[in-house]
VOTORBA-560033 format. One line per 10 residues: their letters; for each residue x, y, z of N, C-alpha, C, O, CB. Coordinates in steps of 0.02 Angstrom, whole numbers, always signed. Each point is the difference from the previous one (the first is absolute). Glycine has a CB too. Example, Ala and Ser with C-alpha at 12.3 -4.5 7.8 and 13.67 -1.06 7.14 Angstrom:
BEGIN
as> +660:-284:+390:-45:+59:+0:+45:+60:+0:+52:-1:+33:-147:-58:+29 | +77:+112:-98:+42:+59:+3:-39:+55:+37:+25:+55:+8:+34:-87:-116
END
This chain:
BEGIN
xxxxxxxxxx> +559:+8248:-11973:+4:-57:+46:+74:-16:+13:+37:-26:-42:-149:-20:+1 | +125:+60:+93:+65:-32:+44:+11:-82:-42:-44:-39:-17:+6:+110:+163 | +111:-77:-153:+13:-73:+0:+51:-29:+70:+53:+32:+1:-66:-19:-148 | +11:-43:+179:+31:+5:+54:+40:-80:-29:-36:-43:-27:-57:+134:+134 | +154:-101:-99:+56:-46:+0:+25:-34:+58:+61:+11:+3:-37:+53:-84 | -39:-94:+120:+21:-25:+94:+43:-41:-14:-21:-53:-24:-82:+52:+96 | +162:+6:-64:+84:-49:+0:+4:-15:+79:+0:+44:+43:+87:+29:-151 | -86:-127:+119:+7:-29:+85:+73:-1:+3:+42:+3:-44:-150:-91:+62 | +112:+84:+50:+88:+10:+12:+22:-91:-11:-33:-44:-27:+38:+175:+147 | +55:-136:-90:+27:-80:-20:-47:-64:+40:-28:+7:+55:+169:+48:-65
xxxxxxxxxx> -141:-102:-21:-22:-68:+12:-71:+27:-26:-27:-54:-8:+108:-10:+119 | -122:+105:-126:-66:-10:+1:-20:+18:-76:+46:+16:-37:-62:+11:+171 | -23:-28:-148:-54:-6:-74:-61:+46:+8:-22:+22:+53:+46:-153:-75 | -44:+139:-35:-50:+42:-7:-43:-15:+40:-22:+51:+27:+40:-31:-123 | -55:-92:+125:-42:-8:+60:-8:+46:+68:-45:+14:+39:+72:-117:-86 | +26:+114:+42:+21:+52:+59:-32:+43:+22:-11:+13:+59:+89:-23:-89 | -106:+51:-40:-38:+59:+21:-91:-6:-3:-49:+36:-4:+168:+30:-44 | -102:-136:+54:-101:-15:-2:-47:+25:+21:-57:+1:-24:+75:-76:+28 | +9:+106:+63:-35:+26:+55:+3:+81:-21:-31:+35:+40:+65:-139:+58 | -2:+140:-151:+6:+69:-6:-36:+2:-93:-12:+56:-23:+146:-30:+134
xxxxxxxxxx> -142:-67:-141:-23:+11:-84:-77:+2:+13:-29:+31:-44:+131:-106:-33 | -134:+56:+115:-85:+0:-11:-5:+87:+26:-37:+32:-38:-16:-192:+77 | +68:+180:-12:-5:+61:+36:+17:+58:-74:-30:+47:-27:+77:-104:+177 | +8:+26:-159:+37:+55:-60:-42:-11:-71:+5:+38:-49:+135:-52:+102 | -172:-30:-50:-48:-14:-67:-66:+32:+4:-27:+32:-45:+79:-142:+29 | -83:+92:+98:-67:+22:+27:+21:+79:-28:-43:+42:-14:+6:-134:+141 | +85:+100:-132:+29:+106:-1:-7:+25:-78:+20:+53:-25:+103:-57:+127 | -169:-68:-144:+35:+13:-86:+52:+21:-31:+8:+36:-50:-86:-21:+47 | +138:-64:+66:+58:+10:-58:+17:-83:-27:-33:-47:+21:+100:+172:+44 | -13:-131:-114:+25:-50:-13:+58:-23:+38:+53:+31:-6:-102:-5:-87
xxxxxxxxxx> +46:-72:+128:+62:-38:+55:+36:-50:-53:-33:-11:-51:-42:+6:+186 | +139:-27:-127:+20:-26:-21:+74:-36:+42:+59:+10:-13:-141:+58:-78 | +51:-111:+143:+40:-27:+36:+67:-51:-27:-14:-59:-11:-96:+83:+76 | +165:-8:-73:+58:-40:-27:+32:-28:+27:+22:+18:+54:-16:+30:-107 | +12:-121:+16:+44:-48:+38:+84:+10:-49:+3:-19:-59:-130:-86:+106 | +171:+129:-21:+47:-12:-14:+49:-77:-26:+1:-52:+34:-41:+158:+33 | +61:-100:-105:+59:-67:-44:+32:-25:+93:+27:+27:+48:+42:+54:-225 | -99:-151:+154:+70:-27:+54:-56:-9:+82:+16:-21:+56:+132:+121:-127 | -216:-72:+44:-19:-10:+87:-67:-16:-6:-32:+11:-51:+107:+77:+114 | -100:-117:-6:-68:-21:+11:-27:-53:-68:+41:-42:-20:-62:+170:+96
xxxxxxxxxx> -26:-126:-99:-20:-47:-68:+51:+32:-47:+10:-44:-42:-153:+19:+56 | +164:+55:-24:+56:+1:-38:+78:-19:-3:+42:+13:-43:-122:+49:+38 | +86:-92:+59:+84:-16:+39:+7:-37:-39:+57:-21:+11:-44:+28:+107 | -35:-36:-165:+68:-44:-57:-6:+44:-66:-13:-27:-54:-2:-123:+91 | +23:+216:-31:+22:+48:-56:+50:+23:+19:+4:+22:+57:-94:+7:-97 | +161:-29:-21:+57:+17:+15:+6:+63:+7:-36:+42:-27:+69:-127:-17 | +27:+95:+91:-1:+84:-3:+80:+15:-5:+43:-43:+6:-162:+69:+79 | +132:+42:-98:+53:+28:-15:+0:+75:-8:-49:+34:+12:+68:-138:-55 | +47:+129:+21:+1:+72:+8:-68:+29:-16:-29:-15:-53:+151:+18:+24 | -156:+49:+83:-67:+57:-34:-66:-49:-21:-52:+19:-27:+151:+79:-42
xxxxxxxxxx> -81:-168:+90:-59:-34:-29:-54:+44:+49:-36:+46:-20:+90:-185:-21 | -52:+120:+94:-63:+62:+33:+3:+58:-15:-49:+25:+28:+40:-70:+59 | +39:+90:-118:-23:+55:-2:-48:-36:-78:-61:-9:+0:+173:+115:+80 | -76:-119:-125:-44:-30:-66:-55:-17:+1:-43:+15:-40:+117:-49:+11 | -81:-16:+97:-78:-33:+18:-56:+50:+10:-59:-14:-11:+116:-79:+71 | -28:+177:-28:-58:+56:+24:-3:+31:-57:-57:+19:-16:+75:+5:+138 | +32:-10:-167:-3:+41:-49:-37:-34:-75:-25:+39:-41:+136:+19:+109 | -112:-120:-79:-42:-48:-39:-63:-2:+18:-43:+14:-41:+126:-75:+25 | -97:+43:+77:-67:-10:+20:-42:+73:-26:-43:-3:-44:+84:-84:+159 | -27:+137:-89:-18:+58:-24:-20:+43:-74:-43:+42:-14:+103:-64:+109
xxxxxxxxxx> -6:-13:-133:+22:+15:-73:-65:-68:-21:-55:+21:-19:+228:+32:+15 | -166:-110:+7:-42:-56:-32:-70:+21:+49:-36:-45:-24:+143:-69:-13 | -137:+137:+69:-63:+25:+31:-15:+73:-28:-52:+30:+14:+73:-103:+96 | +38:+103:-155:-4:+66:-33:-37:+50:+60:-50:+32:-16:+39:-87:-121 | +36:+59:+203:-47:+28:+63:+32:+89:-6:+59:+18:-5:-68:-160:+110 | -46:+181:-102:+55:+50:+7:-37:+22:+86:-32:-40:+35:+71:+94:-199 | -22:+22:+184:-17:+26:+84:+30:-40:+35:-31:-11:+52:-76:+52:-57 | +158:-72:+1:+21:-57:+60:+12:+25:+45:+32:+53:+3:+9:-120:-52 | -67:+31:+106:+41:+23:+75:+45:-66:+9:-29:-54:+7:-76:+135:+65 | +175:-76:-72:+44:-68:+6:+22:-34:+68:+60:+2:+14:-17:+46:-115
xxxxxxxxxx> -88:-79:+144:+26:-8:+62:+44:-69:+34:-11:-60:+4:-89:+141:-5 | +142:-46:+17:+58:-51:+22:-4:-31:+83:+11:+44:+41:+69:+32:-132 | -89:-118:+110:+33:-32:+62:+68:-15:+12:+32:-38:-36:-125:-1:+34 | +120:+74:+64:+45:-66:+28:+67:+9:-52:+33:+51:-7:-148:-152:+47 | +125:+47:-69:+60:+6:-50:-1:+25:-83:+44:+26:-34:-17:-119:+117 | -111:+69:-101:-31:+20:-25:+4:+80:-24:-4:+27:-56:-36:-128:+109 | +49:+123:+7:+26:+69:-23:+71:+19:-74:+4:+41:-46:-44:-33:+198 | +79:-58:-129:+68:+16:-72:-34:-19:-53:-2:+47:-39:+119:-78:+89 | -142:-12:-69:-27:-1:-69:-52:+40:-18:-5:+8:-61:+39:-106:+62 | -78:+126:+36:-49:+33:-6:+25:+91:-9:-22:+43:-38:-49:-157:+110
xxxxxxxxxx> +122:+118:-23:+41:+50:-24:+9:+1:-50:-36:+35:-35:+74:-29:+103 | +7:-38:-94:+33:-2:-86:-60:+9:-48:-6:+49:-37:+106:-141:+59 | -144:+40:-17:-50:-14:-35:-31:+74:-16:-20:+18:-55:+6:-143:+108 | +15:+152:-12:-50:+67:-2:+35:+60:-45:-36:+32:-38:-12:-59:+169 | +107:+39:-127:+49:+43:-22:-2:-27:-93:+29:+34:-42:+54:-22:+187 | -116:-68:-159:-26:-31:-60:-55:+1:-49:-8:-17:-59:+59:-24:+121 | -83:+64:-19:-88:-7:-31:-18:+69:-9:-59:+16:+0:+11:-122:+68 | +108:+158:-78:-43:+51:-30:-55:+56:+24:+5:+30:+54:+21:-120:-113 | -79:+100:+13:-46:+39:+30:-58:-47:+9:-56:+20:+16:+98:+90:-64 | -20:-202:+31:-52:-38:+38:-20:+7:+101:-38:-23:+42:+86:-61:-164
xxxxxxxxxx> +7:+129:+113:+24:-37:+82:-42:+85:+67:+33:+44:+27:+156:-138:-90 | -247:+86:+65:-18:+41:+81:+43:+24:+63:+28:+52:+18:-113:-119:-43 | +76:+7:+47:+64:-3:+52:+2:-42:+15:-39:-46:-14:+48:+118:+51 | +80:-76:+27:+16:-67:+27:-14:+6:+72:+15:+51:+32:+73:-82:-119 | -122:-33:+118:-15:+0:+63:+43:-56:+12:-9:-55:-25:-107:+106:+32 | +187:-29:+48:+27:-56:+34:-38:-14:+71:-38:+42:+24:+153:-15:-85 | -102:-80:+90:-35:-34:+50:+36:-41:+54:-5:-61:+8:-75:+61:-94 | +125:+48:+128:+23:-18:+64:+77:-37:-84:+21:-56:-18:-171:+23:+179 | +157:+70:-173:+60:-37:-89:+42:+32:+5:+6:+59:+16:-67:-82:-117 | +108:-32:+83:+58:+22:-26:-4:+54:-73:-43:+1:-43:+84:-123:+103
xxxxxxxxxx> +12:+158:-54:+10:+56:-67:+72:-12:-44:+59:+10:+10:-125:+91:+67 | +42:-118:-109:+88:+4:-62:+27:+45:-6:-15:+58:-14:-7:-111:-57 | +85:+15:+89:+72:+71:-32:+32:-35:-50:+19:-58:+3:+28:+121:+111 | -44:-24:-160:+45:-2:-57:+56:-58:+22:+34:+9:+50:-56:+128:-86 | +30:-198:-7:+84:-37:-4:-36:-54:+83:+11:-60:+7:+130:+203:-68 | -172:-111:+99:+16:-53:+65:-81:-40:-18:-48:+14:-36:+142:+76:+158 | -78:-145:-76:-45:-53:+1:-48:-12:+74:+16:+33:+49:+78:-83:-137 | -148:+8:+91:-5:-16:+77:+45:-34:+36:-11:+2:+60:-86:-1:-83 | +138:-28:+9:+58:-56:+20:+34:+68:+48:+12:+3:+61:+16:-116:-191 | -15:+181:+55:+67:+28:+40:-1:+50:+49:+41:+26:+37:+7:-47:-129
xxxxxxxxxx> -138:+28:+77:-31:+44:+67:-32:-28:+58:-45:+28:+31:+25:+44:-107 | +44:-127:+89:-35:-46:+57:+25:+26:+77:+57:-14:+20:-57:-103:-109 | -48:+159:+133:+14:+8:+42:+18:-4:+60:-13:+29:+52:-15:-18:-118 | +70:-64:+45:+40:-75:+38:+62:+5:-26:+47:-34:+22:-141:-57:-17 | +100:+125:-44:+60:-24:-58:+0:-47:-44:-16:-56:+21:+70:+84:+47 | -39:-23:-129:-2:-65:-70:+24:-40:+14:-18:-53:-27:+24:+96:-52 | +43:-44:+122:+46:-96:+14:-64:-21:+45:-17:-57:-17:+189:+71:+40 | -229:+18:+45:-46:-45:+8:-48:-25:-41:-5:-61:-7:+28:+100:+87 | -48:-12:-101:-49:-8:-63:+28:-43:-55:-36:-34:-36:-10:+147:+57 | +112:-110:-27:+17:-64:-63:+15:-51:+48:-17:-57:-16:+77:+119:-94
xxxxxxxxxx> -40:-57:+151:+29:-55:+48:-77:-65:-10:+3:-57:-24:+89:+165:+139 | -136:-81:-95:-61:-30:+3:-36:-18:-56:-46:-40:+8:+47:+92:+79 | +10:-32:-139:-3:-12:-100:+45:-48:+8:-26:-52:-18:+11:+172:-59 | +70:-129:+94:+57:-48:-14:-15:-50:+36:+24:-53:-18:+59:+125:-4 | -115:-72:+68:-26:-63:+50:-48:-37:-16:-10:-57:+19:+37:+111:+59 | -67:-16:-121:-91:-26:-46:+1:-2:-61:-48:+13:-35:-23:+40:+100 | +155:-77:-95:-27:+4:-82:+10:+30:-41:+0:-16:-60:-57:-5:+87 | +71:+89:+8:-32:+47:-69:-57:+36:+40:-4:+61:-13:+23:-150:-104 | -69:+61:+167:-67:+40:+6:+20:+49:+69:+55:+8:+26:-152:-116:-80 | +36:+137:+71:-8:+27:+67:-85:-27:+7:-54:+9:-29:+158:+114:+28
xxxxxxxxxx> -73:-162:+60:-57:-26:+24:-55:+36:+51:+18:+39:+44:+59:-128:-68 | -140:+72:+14:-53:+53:+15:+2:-9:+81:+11:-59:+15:-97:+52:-136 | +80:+46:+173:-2:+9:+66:-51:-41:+25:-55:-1:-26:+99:+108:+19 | -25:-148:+68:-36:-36:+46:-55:+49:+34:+11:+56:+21:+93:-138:-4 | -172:+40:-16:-38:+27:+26:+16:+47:+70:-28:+53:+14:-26:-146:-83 | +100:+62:+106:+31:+34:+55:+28:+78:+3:+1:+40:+47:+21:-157:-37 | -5:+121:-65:+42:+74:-60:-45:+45:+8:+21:+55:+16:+34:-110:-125 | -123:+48:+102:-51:+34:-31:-23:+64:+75:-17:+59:-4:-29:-191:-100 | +60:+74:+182:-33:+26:+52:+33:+89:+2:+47:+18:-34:-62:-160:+103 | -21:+185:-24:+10:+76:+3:-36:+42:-59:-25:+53:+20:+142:-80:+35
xxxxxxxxxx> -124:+17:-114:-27:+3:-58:-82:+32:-25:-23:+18:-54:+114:-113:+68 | -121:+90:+62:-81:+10:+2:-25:-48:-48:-35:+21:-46:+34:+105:+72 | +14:-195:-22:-56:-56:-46:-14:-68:+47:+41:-36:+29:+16:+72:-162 | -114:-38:+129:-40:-59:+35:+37:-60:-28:+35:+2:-51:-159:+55:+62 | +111:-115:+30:+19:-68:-5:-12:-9:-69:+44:-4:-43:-67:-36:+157 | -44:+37:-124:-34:-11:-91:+40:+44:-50:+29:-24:-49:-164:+11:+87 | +136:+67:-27:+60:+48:-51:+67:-30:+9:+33:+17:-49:-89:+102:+64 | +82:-146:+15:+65:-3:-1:-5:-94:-23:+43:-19:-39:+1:+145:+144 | -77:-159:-89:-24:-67:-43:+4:+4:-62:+29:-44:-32:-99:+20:+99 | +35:+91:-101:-24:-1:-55:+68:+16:-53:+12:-27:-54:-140:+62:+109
xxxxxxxxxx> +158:+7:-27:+85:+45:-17:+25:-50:-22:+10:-15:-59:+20:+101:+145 | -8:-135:-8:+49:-59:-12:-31:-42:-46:+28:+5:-55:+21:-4:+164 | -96:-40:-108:+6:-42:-32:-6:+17:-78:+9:-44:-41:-40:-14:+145 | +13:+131:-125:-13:+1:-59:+77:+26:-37:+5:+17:-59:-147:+3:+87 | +185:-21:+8:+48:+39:-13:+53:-70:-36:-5:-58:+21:-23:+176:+90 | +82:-95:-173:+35:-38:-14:+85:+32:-13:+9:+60:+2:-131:-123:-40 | +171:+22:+26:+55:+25:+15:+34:+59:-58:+1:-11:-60:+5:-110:+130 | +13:+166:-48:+18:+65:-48:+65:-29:-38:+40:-25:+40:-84:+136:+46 | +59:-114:-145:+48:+1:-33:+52:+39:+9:-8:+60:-9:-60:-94:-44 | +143:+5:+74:+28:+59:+46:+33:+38:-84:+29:+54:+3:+14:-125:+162
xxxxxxxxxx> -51:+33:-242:+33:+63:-47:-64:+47:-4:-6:+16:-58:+99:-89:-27 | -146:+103:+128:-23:+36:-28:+4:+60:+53:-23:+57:-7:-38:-142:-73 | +100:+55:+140:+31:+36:+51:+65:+56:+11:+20:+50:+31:-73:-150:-12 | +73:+27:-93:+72:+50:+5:+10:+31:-66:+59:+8:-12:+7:-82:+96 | -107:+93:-132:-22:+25:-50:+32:+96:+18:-24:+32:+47:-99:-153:-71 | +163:+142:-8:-1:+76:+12:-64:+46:-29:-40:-22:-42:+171:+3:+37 | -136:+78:+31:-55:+8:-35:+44:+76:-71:+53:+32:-3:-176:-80:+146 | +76:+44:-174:+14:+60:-68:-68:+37:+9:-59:-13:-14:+136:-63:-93 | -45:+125:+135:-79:+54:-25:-11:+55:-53:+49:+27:-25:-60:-35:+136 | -30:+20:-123:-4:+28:-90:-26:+72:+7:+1:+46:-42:-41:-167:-24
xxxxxxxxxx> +17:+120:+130:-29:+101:+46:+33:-7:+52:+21:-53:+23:-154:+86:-41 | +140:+29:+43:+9:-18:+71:-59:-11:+48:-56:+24:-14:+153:+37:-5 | -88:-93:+68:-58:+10:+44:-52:+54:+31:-60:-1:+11:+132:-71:-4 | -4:+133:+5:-49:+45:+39:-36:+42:-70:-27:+54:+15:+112:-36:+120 | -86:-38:-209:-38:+41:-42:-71:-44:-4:-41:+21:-41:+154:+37:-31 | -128:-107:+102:-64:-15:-28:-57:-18:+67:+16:-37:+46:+54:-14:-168 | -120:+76:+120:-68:+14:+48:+21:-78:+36:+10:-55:-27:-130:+143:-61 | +122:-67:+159:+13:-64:+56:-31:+28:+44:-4:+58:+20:+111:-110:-36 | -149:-34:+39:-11:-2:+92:+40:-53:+43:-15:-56:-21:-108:+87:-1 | +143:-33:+45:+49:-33:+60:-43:-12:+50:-22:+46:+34:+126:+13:-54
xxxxxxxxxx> -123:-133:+34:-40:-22:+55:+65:-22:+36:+41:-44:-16:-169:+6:-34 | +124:+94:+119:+18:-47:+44:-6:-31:+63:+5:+46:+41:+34:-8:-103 | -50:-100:+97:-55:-60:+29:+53:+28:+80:+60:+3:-10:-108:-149:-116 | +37:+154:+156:+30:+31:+77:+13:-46:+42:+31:+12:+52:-90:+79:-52 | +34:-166:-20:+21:-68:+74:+56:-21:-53:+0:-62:+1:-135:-6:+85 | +178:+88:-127:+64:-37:-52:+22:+74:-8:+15:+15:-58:-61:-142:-25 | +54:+191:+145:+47:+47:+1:-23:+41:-5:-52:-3:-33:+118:-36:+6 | -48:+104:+54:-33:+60:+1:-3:+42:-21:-41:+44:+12:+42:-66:+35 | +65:+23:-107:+9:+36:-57:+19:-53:-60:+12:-60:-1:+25:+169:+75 | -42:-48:-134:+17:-33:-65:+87:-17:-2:+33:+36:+37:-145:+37:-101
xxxxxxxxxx> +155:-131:+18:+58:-26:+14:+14:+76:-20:-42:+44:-8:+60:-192:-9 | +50:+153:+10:+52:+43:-17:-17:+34:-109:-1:+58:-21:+104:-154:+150 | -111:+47:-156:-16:+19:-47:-68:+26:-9:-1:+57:-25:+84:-122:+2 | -136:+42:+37:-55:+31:-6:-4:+66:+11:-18:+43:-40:-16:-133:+62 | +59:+100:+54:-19:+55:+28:+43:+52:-27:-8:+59:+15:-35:-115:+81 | +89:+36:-136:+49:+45:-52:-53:+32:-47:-18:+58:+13:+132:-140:-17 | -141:+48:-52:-54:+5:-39:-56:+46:+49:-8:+60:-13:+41:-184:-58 | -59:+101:+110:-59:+43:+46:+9:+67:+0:-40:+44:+14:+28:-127:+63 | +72:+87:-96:+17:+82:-16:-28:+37:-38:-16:+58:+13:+99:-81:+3 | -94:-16:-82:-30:+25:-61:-42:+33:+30:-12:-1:+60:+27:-76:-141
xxxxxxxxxx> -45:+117:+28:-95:+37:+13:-13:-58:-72:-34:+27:-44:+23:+164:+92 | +20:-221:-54:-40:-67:-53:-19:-53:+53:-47:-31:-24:+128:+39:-98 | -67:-32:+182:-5:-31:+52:-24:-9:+58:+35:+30:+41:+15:-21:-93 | -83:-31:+71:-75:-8:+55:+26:-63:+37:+14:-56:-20:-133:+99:-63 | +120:-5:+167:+3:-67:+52:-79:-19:+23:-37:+39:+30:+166:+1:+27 | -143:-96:-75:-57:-32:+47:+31:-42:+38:+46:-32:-25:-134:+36:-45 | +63:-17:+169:-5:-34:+29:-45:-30:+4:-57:+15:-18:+115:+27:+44 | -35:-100:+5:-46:-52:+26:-2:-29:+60:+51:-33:+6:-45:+17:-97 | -32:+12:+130:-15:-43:+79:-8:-58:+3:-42:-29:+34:-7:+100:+0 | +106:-106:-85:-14:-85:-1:+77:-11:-14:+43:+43:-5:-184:-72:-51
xxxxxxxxxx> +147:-46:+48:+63:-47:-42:+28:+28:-56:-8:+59:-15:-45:-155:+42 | +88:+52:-63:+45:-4:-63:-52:-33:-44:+15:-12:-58:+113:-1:+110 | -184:-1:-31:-52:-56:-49:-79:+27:-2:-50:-37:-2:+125:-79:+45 | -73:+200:-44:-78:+19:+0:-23:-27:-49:-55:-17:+22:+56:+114:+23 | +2:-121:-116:-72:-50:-15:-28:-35:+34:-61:-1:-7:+89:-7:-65 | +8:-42:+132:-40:-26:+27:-4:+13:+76:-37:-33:+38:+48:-37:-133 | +17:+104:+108:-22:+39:+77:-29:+36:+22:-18:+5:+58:+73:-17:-52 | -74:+69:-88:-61:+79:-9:-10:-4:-68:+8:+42:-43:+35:+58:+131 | -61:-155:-92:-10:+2:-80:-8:+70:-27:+35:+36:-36:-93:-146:+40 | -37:+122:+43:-28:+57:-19:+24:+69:+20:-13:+44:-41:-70:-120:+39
xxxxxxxxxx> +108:+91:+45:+57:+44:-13:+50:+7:-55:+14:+54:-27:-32:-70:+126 | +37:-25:-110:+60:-2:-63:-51:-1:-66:+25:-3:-56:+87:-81:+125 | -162:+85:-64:-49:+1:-64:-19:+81:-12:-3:+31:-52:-55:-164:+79 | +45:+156:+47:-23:+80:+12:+66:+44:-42:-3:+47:-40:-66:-68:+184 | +126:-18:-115:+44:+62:-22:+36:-17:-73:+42:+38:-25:-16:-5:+159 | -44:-83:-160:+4:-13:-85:-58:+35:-26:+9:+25:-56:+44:-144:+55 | -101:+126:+23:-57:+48:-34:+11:+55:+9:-26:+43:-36:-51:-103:+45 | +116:+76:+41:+20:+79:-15:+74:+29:-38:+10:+56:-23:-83:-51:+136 | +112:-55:-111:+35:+14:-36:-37:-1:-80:+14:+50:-34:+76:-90:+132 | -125:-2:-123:-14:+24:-72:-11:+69:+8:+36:+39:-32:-88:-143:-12
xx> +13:+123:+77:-8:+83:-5:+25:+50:-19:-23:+44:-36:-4:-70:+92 | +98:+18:-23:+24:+48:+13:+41:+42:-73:+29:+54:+7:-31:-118:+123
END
């Protein structure tokens, strides 16, 4: 039995993937949707260096889960990266999801494809946070009024130290079994790093015909191709 791990990208919580765990369970595996330190019902847990990667790699270790498939969203992807290069021969594979990928020493801050002075500029304006996108943000995306209701309002502000956190990886990436979802209305190829990695023969592109937010735009699509990734 598959254990499947779902890390949502920033502002969101394990709720996220509500619409994709009945499907993946109906399949007899074990789901295990995670809320990260610092967000959603958890936003008054402190965070600091690797605390997210700690949060995927604990959860795992204290659930003693082994077959994992480790899937990352969104930003979600750097800790889930790291995380994975951790767990051993607990670990199946990693499914990123329209995600960011860790490089060694850099952070999301210093890969912001805006440049890091925008991205801190806007941390420095909120606090400390990065605040979750106006429903307005969401339009182009393929999600109905109600999906994009549901996003915003459930969404809370990202802790910008877990942004600018460098990452340490313990494998490299292109040695361990990957699928790379990537969502085609948020770009038509994978960023620059991914598609570095895509090189591997350890590495699998899936597309998608939706947003940056298939849990809730194809749920069941994004459920189809987590069941096949256990497979493989």
């Amino acid at each position: 039995m598959t254990q499947f791990v779902l890390v949502a990208g920033a502002w969101l919580g394990a709720w996220a993937w509500d619409d994709v765990v009945p499907e993946l369970r109906a399949a007899g595996h074990g789901v295990h949707p995670l809320t990260l330190s610092g967000i959603a019902d958890r936003q008054h847990v402190p965070v600091g260096p690797q605390t997210h990667v700690r949060d995927i790699v604990g959860e795992v270790e204290r659930l003693d889960l082994r077959d994992v498939v480790l899937v990352g969203h969104s930003y979600a992807g750097i800790p889930v990266g790291q995380a994975a290069g951790r767990l051993g021969e607990r670990l199946a594979r990693v499914v990123y999801v329209d995600a960011n990928v860790p490089t060694d020493g850099e952070s999301f801050v210093s890969t912001w494809w805006q440049g890091p002075e925008r991205l801190q500029a806007v941390l420095d304006e909120h606090q400390g946070n990065w605040p979750p996108l106006t429903a307005a943000e969401y339009d182009g995306q393929g999600l109905t009024d109600e999906q994009i209701s549901r996003i915003a309002g459930g969404s809370t502000p990202q802790p910008g130290a877990t942004l600018s956190d460098p990452a340490v990886l313990e494998r490299p990436l292109d040695e361990l079994p990957t699928t790379y979802i990537k969502c085609l209305l948020d770009g038509d190829e994978p960023n620059d790093d991914a598609a570095e990695l895509l090189k591997s023969e350890h590495w699998q592109l899936v597309e998608m015909d939706t947003g940056h937010w298939p849990m809730f735009s194809q749920p069941h699509e994004l459920a189809r191709i987590l069941l096949r990734s256990a497979t493989r």
